[in-house]
C-alpha positions in Angstrom: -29.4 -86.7 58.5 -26.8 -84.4 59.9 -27.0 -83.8 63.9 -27.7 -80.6 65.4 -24.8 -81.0 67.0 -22.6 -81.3 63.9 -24.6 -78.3 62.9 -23.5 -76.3 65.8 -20.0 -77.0 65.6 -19.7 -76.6 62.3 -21.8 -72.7 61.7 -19.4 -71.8 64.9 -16.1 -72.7 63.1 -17.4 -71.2 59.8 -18.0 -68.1 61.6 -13.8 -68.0 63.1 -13.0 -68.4 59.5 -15.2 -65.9 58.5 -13.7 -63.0 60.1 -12.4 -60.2 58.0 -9.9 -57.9 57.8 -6.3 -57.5 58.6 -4.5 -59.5 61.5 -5.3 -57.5 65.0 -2.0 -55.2 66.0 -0.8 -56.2 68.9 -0.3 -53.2 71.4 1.2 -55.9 74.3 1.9 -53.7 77.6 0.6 -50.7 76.4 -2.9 -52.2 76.2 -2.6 -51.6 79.9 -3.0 -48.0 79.8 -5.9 -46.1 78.5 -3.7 -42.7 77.8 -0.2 -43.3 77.1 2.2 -40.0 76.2 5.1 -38.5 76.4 2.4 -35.9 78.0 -0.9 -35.5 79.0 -2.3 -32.3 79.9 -6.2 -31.8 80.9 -7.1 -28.2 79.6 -9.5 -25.8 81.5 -12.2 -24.9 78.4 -13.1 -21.4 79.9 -10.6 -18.3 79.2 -11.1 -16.8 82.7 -8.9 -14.0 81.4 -11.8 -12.1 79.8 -13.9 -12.1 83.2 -13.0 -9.2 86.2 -14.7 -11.6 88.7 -14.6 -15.3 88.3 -16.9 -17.7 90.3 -16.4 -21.6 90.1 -19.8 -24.0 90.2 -18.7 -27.2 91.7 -19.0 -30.1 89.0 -20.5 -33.5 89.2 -17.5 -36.3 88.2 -17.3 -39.7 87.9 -13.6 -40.7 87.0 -11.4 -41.7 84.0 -11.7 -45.4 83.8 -8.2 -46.8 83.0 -4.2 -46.4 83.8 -2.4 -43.0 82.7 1.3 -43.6 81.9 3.3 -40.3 81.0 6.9 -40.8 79.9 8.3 -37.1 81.2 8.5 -36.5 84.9 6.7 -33.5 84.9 4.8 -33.8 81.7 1.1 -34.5 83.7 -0.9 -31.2 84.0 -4.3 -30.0 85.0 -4.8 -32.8 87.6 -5.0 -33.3 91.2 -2.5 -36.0 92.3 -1.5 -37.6 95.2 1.3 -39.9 95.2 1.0 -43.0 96.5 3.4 -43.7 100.2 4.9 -46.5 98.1 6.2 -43.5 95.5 5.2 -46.1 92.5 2.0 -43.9 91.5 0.0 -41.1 92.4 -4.3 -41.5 92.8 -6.6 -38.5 91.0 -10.0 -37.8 92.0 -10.3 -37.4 87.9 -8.6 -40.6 87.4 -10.3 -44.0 88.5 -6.8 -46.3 87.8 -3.4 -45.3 88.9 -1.0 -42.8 87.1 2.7 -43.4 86.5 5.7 -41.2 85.2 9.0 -42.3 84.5 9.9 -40.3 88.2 8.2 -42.9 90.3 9.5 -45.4 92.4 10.1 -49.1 91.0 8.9 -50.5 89.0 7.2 -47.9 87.5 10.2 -46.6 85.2 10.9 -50.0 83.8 7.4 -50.9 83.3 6.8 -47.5 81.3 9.8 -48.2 79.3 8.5 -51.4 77.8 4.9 -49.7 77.4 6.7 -47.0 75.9 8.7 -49.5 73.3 5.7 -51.9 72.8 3.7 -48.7 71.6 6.3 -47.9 68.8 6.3 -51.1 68.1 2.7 -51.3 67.5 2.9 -48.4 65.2 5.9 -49.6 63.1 3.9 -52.7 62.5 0.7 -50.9 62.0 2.0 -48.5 59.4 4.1 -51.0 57.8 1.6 -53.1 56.8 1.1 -53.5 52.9 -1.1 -54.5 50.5 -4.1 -52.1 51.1 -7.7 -53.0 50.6 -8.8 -49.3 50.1 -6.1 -47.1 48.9 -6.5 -43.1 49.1 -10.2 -43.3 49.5 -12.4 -40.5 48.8 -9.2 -38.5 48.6 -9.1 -38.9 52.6 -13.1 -36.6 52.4 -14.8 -40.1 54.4 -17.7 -38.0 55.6 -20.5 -39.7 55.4 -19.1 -42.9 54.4 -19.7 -46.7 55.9 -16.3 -48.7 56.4 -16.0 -52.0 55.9 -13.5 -54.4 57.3 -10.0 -54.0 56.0 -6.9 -52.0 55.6 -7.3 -48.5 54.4 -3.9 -46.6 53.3 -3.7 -42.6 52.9 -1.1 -40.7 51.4 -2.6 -37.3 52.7 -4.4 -36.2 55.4 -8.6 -37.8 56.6 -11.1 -35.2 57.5 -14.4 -36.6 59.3 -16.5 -34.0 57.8 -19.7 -35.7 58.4 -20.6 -38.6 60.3 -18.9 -42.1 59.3 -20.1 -45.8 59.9 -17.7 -48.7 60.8 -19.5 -51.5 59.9 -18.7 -55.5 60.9 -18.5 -58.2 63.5 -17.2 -58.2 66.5 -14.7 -60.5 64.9 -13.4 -58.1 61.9 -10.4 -55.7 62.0 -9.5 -52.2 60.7 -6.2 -51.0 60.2 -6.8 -47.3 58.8 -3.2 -46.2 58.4 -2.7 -42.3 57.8 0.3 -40.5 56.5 -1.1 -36.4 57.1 -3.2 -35.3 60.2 -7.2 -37.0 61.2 -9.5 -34.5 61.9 -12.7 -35.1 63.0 -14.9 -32.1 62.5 -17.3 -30.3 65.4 -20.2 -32.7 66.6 -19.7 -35.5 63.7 -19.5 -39.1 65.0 -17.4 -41.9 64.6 -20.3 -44.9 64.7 -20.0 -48.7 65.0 -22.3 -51.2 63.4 -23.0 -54.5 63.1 -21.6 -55.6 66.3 -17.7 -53.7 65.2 -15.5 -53.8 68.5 -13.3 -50.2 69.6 -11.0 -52.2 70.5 -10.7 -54.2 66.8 -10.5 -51.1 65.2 -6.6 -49.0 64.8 -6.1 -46.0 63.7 -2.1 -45.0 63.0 -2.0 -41.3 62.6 1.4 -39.9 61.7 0.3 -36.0 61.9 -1.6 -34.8 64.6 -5.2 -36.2 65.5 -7.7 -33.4 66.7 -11.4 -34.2 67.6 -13.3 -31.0 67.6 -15.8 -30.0 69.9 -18.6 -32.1 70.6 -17.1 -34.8 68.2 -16.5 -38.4 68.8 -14.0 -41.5 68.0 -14.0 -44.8 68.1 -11.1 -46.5 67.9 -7.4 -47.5 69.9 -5.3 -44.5 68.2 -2.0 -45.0 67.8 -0.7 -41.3 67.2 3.1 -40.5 66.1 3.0 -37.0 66.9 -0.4 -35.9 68.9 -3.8 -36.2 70.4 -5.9 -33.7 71.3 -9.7 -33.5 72.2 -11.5 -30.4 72.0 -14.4 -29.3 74.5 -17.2 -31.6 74.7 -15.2 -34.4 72.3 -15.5 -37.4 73.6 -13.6 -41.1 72.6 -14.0 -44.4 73.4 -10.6 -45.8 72.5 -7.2 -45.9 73.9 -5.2 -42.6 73.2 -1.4 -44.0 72.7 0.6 -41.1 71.6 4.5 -40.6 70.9 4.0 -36.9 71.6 1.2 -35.0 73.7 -2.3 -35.8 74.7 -4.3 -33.0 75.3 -7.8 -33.2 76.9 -10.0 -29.7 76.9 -12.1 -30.7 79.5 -12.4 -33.5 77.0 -14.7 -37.0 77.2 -12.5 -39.9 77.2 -12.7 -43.1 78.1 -12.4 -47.1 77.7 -16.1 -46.8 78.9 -17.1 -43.4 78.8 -17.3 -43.2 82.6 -16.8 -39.7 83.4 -19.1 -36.9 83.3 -18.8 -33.0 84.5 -20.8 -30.9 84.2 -20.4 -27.0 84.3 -21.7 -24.0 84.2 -18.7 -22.2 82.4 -20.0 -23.7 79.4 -22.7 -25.7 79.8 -21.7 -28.7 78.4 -21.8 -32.5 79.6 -18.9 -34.4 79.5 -17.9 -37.9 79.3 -14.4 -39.2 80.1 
C-alpha cells in the first residue's frame, strides 16, 4: 500500500519534471523595470490641430504600476515629472514607481547601465537559441491559432490577425523568437490558458512591435528596435526595448493598473 504521503511527494515532483518548454531567459536587472528604452514617449491620441477651440475633460487615472528606466537624458516625453530632492529619480502622477534617466544623480546612471546590458543580454540569448520546436509557422499568419509550449523561430515577419491562445501551465515557457516586425492587428487579443504565466512567456522581436488600437499582448517583449501601442492597446508584459517605446495614450501595465478615461475619444484605458 503506498502512503498518501508518498503520493503527495511524488505527483508534486512529477509535476517539476513535467514542465515544458525552453529554459526561462533570464532578464536579471532589467526585470526591475516595467518599460525600459532608450526612450519612452506617452502620445496624446487626439490631433487638436483640426479643432478652432479646444476644451480638455479632466480624466480619471490610476497609475502605471512599475519602474520606467530611459537611457537618454531627455528621451522621457508626454509626462509630468518631478524630480526627486535626492536628484536620483523623478515621481509622475502617471507613473506609480520611480523613473530614472541616465542624467540622475547616483546611482541611477550605473544602475541603468547594467539594466541597459542585462537587457541585450537577454536578447542575444533569446534569439540565439537553436533548435526550434515550431519553425516558420503558418508563414508567421498565427491568427487564430492556440500556442503550445516551446520555441517558435520566424524568418519573416508575425501578424496577429485574429485572436491567438497561449496555452500551458504556469510552469511552461515560450521563447517566440522573430526575425521581421510583430503586428498585432486592431482589437485582436493575445490570450492565456491553462494557467500560462506573462511573465513565462518572451517574445524577441528584431523589427518593430506595433499593437494596434484596442489590441492586446501578453508577454515580457524584448524588442531590438521598437515598441509602440496604439490608442486603446493595452499589454500586460514588460516593454524592454533597445530603441523607443511609444505609448498613444496606450494601456500598459505589469497589472493593468491604470485607467483614463476621456472624452476626446471615448475610450477606456488601462495602463
Amino acid at each position: 500500500m503506498i502512503s498518501s504521503t508518498f503520493t503527495i511527494g511524488f505527483l508534486a515532483a512529477l509535476s517539476s519534471v513535467a514542465a515544458l518548454g525552453p529554459v526561462a531567459v533570464n532578464l536579471r536587472t532589467a526585470a526591475n523595470y516595467a518599460i525600459l528604452a532608450s526612450t519612452v514617449s506617452l502620445v496624446p491620441r487626439c490631433n487638436i490641430s483640426m479643432y478652432s477651440t479646444v476644451t480638455f475633460i479632466p480624466y480619471r487615472m490610476t497609475p502605471l504600476a512599475g519602474d520606467v528606466g530611459v537611457r537618454v537624458c531627455t528621451g522621457l516625453t508626454g509626462f509630468s515629472l518631478t524630480v526627486d530632492s535626492t536628484g536620483q529619480f523623478s515621481t509622475s502622477g502617471q507613473v506609480n514607481g520611480h523613473i530614472f534617466t541616465m542624467c540622475y544623480a547616483a546611482p541611477a546612471p550605473a544602475t541603468l547601465t547594467v539594466a541597459f546590458g542585462d537587457m541585450g543580454t537577454a536578447f542575444t540569448d533569446a534569439s540565439g537559441r537553436v533548435s526550434p520546436n515550431f519553425n516558420n509557422l503558418a508563414l508567421g499568419a498565427i491568427g487564430g491559432l492556440a500556442l503550445t509550449p516551446g520555441l517558435y523561430k520566424w524568418t519573416s515577419a508575425v501578424m496577429v490577425g485574429s485572436d491567438i491562445t497561449i496555452i500551458g501551465s504556469a510552469t511552461d515557457t515560450w521563447i517566440f523568437q522573430v526575425a521581421g516586425t510583430l503586428s498585432i492587428a486592431a482589437g485582436k487579443k493575445i490570450v492565456l490558458a491553462g494557467g500560462a504565466l506573462t511573465s513565462n512567456i518572451f517574445w524577441v522581436i528584431s523589427g518593430a512591435v506595433t499593437a494596434g488600437a484596442g489590441a492586446h499582448l501578453e508577454g515580457v517583449v524584448l524588442g531590438k528596435t521598437s515598441i509602440n501601442l496604439l490608442a486603446g492597446a493595452s499589454a500586460n508584459s514588460r516593454l524592454l526595448a533597445q530603441g523607443s517605446v511609444a505609448l498613444q495614450q496606450a494601456c500598459y501595465g505589469l497589472q493593468l493598473t491604470m485607467q483614463l478615461t476621456s472624452l476626446c475619444s471615448g475610450h477606456n484605458i488601462y495602463l
